[in-house]
N, C-alpha and C positions, 0 to 999 in steps of 0.2 A: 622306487620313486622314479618319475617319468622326469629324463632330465629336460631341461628349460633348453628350449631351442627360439633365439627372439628372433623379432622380425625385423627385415629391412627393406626399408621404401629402394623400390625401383629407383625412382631418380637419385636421392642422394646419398642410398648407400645406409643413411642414420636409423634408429631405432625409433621411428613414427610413420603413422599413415595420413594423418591430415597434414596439408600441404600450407606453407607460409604463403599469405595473399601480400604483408607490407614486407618489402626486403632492403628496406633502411631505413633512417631516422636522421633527424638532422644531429650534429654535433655538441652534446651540450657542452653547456657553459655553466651551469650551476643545474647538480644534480642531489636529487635527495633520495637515498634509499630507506624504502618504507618496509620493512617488515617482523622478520623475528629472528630467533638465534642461530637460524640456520646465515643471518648476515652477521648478526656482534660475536662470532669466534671467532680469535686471535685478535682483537683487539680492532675488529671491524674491518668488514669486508670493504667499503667504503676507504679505510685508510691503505690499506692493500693496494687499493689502485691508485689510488695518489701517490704511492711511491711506488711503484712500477713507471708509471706516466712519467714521475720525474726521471725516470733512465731510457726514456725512448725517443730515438729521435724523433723531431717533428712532432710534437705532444702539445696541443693549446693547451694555452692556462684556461683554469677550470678552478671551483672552488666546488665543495663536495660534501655531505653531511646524514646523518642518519635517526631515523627515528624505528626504533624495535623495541617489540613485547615479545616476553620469553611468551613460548606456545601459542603466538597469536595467530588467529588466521588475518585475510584482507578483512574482513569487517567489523576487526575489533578497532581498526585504526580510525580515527577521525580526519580525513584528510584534509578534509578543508579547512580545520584549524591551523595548518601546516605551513598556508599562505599567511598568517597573520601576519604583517609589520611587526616590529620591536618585539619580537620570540627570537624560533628558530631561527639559528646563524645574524643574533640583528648586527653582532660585533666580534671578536676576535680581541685576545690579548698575546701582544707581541714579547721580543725575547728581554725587552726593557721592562716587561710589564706594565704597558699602556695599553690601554684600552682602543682598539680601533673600529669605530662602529661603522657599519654597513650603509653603506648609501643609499638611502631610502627611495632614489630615482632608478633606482639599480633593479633587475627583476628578481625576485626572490629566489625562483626556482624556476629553469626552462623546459624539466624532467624530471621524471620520478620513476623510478625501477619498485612493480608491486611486487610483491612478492606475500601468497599463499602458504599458508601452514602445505607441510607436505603430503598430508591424509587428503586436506579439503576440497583440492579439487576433483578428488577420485572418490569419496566417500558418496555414499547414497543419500546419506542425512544433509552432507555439511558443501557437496556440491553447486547446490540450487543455489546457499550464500555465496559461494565464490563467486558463481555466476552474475549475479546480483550485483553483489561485490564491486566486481570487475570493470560492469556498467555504469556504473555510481560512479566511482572515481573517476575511470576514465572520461567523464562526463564530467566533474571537479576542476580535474586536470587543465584541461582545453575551456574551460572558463577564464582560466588567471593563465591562459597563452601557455600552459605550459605542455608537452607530450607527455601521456601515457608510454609505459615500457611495460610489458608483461615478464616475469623470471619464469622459462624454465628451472624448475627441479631437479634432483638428484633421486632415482630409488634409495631403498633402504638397502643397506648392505647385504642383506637377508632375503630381501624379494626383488630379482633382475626384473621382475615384469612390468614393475611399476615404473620402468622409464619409460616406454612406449604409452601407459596408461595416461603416468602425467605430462608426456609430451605432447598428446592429441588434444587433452582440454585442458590446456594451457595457449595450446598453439590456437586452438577453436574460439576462446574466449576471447583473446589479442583478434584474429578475425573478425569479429563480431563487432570490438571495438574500433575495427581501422586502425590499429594497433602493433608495433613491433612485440614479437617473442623474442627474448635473448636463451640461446640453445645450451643452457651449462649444463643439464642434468644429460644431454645430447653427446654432449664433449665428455662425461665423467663418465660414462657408459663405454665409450669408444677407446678411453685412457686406461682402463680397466680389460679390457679386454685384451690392448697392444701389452699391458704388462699388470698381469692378477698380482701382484704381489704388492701394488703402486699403495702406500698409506696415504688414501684419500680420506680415511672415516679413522673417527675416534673409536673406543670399544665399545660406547652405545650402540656402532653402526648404524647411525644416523646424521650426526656434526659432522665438520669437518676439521681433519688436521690444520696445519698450516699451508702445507702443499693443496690442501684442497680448496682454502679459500684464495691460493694464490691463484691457480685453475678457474676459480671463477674469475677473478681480476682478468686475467690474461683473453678469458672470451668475451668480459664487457669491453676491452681494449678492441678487442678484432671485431665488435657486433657494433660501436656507437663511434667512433674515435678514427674513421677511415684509416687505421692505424693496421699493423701485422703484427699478433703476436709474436712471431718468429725474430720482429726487430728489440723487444725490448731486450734491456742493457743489463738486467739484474736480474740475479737468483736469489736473492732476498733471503738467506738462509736455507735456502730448499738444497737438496742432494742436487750438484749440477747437469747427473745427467737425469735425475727425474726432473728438475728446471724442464730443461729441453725438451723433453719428451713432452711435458705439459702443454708447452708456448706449441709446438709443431700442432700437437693434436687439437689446440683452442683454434689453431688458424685454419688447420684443415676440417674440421667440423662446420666454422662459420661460413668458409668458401662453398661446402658443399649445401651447407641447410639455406642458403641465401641468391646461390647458383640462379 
């Protein structure tokens, strides 16, 4: 067997060849992530960063929420139902158990992080929809004021190749749309390599542990949040020196794909 030798962009060193055209985003304020299980394990990749952000210094408040289908790709979602008034996040019940509803003058959502089944945007059949996909929303999006976020991916545990695969049309698709890519599959590739033994993946070798969805929190903190991974305050249950090791490499991946 001919062993896997990946590639690395001249400029940043990361496992892609098309190059980020947007290399920031404004700060959001209310974010929704939209996609599948690759975000609702451990109890949502969404809340992950809400308590992260609560242990960093300098962290706006933010309010945060998610909408995911097991195995979905971007175009099983319905996004523009997502804007309705009195749905998604219309209210909150506090620790009295009161009802506290959403100010309707308030913007719903200022961002949404898409996020792509992990085949779709590399598959021959199921690419064309992402593509597609991709356009639609991010055209949704910026109707109701809100930005588009494209998610880098993660390979499968089983095939290193597909990080460069899904970081090119990922990053290509975010281009097209005027669009940030956030680089996690970028940053899970480069954590993996600093230490193979890192439990990023379940035994599917595809999900992620807990350490793995913290890894993503830690590079939506360094990618949206003008924030440093390397500052947050908590190890959230993670091994402290795989913590570390995380937060270094989410900060140093963003600095370089963003450069």
């Amino acid at each position: 067997m001919t062993e896997f030798t990946p590639y690395r962009n001249a400029v940043t060193g990361l496992r892609h060849h098309v190059m980020p055209l947007v290399k920031s985003a404004c700060v959001p304020k209310a974010l929704l992530f939209v996609g599948n299980s690759l975000f609702f394990f451990n109890n949502g990749a969404h809340r992950m960063l809400r308590q992260l952000l609560a242990k960093t210094p300098g962290a706006p408040k933010f309010r945060t929420n998610m909408v995911a289908i097991n195995g979905a790709s971007l175009s099983w979602h319905d996004v523009e139902s997502y804007f309705r008034p009195n749905a998604i996040s219309s209210y909150t019940i506090n620790e009295n158990n009161e009802v506290i509803f959403r100010d309707p003058a308030e913007q719903l959502w200022d961002s949404l992080i898409l996020l792509d089944s992990t085949q779709g945007p590399i598959h021959p059949v199921l690419g064309p929809q992402f593509r597609a996909a991709a356009e639609k929303n991010a055209a949704i999006c910026r109707a109701h004021r809100a930005q588009p976020l494209f998610y880098i991916t993660w390979a499968y545990q089983n095939r290193p190749e597909m990080t460069e695969q899904l970081a090119d049309a990922i990053i290509q698709a975010a281009n097209d749309c005027g669009a940030l890519a956030i680089p996690t599959g970028l940053a899970w590739a480069l954590a993996l390599e600093r230490s193979p033994e890192a439990p990023l993946y379940i035994a599917d070798k595809r999900h992620p542990t807990p350490a793995g969805t913290y890894l993503q929190a830690c590079v939506i903190i360094a990618s949206l949040f003008g924030l440093k991974a390397t500052d947050i305050g908590t190890d959230n249950g993670i091994d402290p020196e795989l913590a570390l090791l995380l937060r270094e490499t989410a900060q140093e991946t963003v600095e370089r794909f963003f450069a």
